[in-house]
C-alpha positions in Angstrom: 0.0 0.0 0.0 2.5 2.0 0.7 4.0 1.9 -2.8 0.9 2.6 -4.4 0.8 5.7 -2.1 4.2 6.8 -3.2 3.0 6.2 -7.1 -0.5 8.0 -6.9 1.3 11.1 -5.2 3.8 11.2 -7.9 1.4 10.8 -10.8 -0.9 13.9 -8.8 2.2 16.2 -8.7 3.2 15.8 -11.9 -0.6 16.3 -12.9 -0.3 19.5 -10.6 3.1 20.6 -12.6 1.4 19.8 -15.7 -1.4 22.1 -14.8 0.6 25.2 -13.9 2.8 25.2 -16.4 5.1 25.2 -13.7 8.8 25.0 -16.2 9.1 28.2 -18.3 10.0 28.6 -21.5 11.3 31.6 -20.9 14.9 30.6 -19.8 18.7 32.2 -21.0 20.2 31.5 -24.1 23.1 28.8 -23.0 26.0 27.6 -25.8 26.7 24.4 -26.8 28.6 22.7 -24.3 30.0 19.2 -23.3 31.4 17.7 -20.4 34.9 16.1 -20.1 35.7 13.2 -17.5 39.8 12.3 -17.1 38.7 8.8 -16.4 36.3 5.9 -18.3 32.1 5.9 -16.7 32.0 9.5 -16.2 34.5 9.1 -13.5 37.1 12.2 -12.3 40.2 11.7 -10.3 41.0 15.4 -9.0 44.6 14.4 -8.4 45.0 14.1 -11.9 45.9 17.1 -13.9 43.2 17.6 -16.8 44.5 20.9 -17.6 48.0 19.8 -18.6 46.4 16.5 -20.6 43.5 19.0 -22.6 45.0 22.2 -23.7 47.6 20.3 -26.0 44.9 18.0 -27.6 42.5 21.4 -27.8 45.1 23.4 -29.3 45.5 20.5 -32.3 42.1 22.0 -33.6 41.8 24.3 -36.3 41.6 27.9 -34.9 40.7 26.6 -31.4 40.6 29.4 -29.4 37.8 30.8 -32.0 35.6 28.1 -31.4 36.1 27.2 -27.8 34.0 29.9 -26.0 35.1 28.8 -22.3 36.7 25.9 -20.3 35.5 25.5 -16.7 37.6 23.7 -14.3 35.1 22.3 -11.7 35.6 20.1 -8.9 33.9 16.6 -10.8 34.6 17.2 -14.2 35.1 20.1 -16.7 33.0 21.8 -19.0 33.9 22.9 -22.3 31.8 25.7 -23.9 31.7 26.3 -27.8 30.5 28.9 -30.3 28.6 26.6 -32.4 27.0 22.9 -31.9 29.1 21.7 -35.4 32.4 22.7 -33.5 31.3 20.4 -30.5 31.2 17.5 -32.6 34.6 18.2 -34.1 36.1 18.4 -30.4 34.2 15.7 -29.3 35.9 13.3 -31.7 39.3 15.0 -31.5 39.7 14.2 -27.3 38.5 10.3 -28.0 41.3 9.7 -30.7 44.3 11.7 -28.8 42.4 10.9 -25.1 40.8 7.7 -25.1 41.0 7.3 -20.9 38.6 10.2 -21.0 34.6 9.9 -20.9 32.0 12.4 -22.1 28.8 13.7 -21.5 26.3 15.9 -23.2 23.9 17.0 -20.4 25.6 19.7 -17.9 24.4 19.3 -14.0 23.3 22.7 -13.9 22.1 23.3 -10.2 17.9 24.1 -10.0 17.6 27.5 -9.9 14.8 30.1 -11.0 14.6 34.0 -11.6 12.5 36.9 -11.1 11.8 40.4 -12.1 11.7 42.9 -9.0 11.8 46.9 -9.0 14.1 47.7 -6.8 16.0 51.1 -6.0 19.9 51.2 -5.6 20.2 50.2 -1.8 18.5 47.0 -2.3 20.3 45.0 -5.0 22.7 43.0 -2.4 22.2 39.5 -2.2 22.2 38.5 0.8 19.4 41.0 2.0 17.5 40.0 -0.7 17.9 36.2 0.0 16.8 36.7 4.0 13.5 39.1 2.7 12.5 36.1 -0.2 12.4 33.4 2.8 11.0 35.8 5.1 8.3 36.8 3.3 7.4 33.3 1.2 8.1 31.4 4.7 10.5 29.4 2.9 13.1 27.1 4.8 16.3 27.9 6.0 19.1 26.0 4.2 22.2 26.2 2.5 21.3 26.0 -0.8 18.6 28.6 -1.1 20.2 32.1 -1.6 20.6 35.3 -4.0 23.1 34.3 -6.5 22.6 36.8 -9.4 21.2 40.1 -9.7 20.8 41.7 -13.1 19.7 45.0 -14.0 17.8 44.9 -16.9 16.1 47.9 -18.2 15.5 51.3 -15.6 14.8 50.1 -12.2 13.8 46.4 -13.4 16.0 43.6 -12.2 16.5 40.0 -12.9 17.2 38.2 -9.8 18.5 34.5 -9.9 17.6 32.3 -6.6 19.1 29.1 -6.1 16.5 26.9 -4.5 16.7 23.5 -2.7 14.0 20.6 -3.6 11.9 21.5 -0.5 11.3 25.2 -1.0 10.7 24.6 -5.0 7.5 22.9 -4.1 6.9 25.4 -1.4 6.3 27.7 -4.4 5.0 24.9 -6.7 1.9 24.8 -4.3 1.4 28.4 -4.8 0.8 27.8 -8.2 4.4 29.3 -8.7 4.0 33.0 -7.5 6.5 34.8 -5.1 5.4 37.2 -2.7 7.4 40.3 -2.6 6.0 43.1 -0.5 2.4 43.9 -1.0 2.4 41.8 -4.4 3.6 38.6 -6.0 5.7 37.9 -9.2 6.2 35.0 -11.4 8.9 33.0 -11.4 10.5 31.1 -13.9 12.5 28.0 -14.2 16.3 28.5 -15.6 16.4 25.5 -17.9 18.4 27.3 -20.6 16.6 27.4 -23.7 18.5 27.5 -26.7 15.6 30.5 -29.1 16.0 32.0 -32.2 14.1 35.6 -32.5 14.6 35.8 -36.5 13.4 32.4 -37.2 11.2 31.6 -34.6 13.7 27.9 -34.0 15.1 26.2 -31.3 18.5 24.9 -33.2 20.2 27.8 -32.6 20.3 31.4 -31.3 20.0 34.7 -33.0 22.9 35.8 -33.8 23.7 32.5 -35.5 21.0 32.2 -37.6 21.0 32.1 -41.3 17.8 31.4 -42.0 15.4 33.8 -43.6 13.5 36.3 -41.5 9.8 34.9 -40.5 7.0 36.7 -38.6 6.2 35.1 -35.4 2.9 36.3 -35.9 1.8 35.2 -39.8 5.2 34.1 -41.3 5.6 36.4 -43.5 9.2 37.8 -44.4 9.2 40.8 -42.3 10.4 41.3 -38.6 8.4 44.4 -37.2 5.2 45.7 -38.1 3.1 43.1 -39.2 -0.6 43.7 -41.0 -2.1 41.2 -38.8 -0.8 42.2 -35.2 -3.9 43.7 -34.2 -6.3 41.6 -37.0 -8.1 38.8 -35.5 -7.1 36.6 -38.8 -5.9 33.3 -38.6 -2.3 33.1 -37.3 0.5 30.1 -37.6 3.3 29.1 -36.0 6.2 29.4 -37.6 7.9 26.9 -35.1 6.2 24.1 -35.6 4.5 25.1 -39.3 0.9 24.4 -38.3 -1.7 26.8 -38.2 -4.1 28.0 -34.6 -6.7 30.7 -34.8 -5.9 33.2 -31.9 -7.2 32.3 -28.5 -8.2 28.7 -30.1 -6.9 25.0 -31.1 -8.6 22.1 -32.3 -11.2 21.3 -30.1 -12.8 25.0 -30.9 -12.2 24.6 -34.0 -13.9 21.0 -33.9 -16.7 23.1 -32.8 -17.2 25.6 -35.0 -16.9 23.5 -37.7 -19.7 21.1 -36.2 -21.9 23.8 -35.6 -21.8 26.4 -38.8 -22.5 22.6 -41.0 -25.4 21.3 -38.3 -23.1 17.9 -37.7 -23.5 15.7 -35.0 -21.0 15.9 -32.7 -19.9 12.7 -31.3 -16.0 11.3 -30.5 -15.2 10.7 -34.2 -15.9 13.8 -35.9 -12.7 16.2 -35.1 -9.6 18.2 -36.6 -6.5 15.7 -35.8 -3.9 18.5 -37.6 -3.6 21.6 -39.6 -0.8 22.3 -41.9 0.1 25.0 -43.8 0.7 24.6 -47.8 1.7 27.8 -49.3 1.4 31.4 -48.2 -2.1 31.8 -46.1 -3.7 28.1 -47.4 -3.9 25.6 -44.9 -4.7 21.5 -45.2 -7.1 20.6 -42.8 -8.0 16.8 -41.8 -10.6 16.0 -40.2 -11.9 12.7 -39.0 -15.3 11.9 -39.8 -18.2 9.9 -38.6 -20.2 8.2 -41.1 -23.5 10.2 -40.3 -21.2 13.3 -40.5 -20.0 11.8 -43.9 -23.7 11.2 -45.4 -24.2 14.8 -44.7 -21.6 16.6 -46.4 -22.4 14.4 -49.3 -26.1 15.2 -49.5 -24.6 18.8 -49.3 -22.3 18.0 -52.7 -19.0 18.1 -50.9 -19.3 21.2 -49.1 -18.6 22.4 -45.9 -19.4 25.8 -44.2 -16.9 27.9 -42.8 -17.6 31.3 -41.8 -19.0 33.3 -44.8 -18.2 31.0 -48.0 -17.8 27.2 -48.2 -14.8 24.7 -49.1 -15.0 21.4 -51.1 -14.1 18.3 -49.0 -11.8 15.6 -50.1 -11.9 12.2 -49.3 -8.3 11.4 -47.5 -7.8 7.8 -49.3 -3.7 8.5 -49.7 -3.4 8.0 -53.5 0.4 7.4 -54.8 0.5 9.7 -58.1 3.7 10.6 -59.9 4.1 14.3 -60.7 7.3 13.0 -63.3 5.6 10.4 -65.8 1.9 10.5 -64.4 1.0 7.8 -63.2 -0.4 5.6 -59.9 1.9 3.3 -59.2 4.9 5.2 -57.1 5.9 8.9 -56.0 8.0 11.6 -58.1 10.5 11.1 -55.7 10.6 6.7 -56.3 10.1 7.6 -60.0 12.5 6.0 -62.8 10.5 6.4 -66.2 11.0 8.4 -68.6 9.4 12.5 -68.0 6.1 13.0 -69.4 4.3 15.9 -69.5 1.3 16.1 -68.2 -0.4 18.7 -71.0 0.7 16.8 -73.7 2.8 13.6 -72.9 5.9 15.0 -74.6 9.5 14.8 -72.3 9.2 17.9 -70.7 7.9 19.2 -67.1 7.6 22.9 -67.4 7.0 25.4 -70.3 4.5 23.0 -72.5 3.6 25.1 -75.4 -0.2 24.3 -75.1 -0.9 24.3 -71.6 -3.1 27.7 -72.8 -5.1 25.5 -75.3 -7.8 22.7 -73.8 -7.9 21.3 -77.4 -4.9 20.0 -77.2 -4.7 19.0 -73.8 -4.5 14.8 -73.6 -4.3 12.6 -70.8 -1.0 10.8 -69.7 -2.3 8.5 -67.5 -4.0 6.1 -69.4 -4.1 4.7 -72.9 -7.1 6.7 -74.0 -5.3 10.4 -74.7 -7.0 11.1 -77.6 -7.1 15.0 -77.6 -10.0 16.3 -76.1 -11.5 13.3 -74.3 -10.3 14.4 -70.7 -7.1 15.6 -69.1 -4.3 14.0 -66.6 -5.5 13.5 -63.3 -9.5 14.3 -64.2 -12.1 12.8 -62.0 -13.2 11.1 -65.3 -9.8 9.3 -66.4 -10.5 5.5 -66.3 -6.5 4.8 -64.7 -7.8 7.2 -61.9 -10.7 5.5 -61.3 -9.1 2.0 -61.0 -7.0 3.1 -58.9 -9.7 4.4 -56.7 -11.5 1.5 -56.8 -8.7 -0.4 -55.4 -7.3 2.0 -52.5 -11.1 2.3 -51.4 -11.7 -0.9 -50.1 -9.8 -0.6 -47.2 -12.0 2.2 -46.1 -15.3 2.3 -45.2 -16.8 4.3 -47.6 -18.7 3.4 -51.3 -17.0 3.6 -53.9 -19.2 5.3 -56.1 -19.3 8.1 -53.3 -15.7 9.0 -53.2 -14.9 13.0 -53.1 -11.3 13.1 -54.4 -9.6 16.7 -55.9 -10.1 17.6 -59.5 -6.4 17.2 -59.7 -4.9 15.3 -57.4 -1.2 16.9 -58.5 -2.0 20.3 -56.6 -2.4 18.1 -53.4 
């Protein structure tokens, strides 16, 4: 019993944490860094001199001083700091073929701590005051690890104060929802976990001032940094971090719900949006899974759905294989080994046809019948698509002779 205890409080606090949104995002930019051992199993003999053993195997690299940021001597090992992530790699490999006693590790112990903004005047930036107010007023526990380490002043009177914190007064605050009190108020406080954020790109894989990437909008993507059209626009917005789309102050389940309600839909466990991704510029792919009363309805409306002021045509996701290159069903563009067909007039070309502005002459290249005029690659009405239809659909649980698939199934 009392294991099962111990499990259900576990699995409650890290509901709680979950819940709060207790870690920030919200933490310094850190470097690359890596963590050197002078003995195999992550194991460090301090009567051993790792400075004498390193700096000649560092200085073998290539311009090593430009690309080793820092080297910290600790008591248990000895971190290495560099400019980028490549030139980690390449020091990483140098120390195993000159050092090969020595053991590494990616993940630096950092010590928990969190940080604070505080408005403070000049007399009451020192540490240790600070330290002995924070535990006075957050009746926080006496101990050697909690204390004022940092304080930063950021921008007029504003000041970023780092706390180390020991296990026991992190979920003091945790309980409080992860609020400090400070004089008649209380501030949030964050979780220094070092986040490694691009500004310019809106990317994780690096910082700003390494980023070559092109500028994106962390508002609509677009290629512009300040001053974007739809700041104060209640439009539809993306993120350009992980390229999906979210309508401001929503997700999917609203979006579930509008959708069910402007098309009169039953709403039951199967009908929902499972993603939304973008395809070019402000055009966004939608899926939606679908219950088969849902289904009957959108067909009796002829494949459309409300949204908002207009409608949209529906497509039937049945994950057709269609190759862009020689048009046809069997394989992808990127699989594709025949011979390029064109797609206007079956002649070895991709781009530039010379009568992709005349219907008369369009043919299909799909199929056998490409008589001209009869019906174009990729139409609803081509007898290869159709086949191939009638195959994939089988393994869905829909009629065949009720399928909604794209007019051309190339732009998709």
């Amino acid at each position: 019993m009392s294991q099962l205890g111990e499990s259900v409080r576990i699995l409650l606090d890290y509901l709680r944490a979950e819940r709060l949104g207790w870690v920030s995002c919200q933490g310094l930019v850190r470097r690359p860094e890596l963590i050197v051992y002078n003995m195999p199993n992550l194991q460090h003999n301090r009567d051993l001199d790792t400075r004498e053993l390193l700096i000649p195997v560092l200085e073998l690299l290539p311009e090593w001083q430009a690309k080793i940021f820092y080297i910290q001597y600790r008591r248990g090992f000895v971190i290495i700091g560099f400019r980028q992530l490549s030139h980690k790699a390449q020091t990483r490999r140098l120390l195993r073929s000159h050092l090969p006693d020595f053991s590494f590790r990616n993940v630096v112990p950092h010590q928990a701590n969190i940080y604070f903004f505080l408005k403070l005047s000049d007399g009451e930036t020192g540490p240790e005051d600070l330290t002995e107010d924070i535990i006075l007023q957050n009746d926080l526990i006496y101990d050697l690890v909690t204390k004022v380490t940092l304080v930063q002043l950021k921008i007029r009177n504003i000041y970023r104060v780092t706390l180390n914190i020991s296990a026991q007064n992190r979920e003091i605050l945790l309980s409080r929802d992860g609020f400090l009190s400070w004089r008649s108020g209380v501030v949030r406080i964050y979780d220094g976990i070092g986040l490694t954020a691009c500004m310019k790109c809106c990317s994780f894989s690096h910082a700003t001032r390494n980023c070559a990437n092109p500028v994106c909008c962390f508002i609509c993507g677009g290629n512009h940094y300040r001053n974007c059209p739809s700041r104060l626009l209640p439009v539809p917005r993306c993120c350009v971090s992980c390229r999906g789309m979210s309508l401001v102050g929503n997700n999917l389940i609203e979006i579930t719900r509008s959708i069910l309600e402007m098309n009169e839909l039953y709403s039951d466990d199967t009908t929902k949006v499972v993603s939304i991704d973008r395809t070019s510029g402000k055009i966004f792919r939608v899926t939606l899974e679908i219950s088969e009363r849902n289904r009957e309805r959108l067909l009796d409306r002829d494949g459309l759905l409300s949204w908002r002021s207009g409608s949209v045509r529906v497509y039937d996701d049945i994950g057709l294989n269609y190759c862009t290159r020689c048009c046809s069903f069997n394989h992808l563009a990127a699989d594709c080994r025949n011979n390029i067909r064109c797609s206007v007039c079956r002649e070895p070309h991709l781009t530039d046809c010379p009568f992709i502005f005349f219907p008369v002459k369009h043919v299909c290249a799909s199929c056998d019948d490409f008589n001209c005029g009869t019906h174009v690659t990729f139409s609803p009405q081509c007898p290869s698509l159709q086949a191939r239809i009638h195959r994939e659909v089988r393994y869905f649980n829909i009629k065949y002779n009720w399928v909604l698939v794209p007019h051309n199934p190339a732009l998709y």
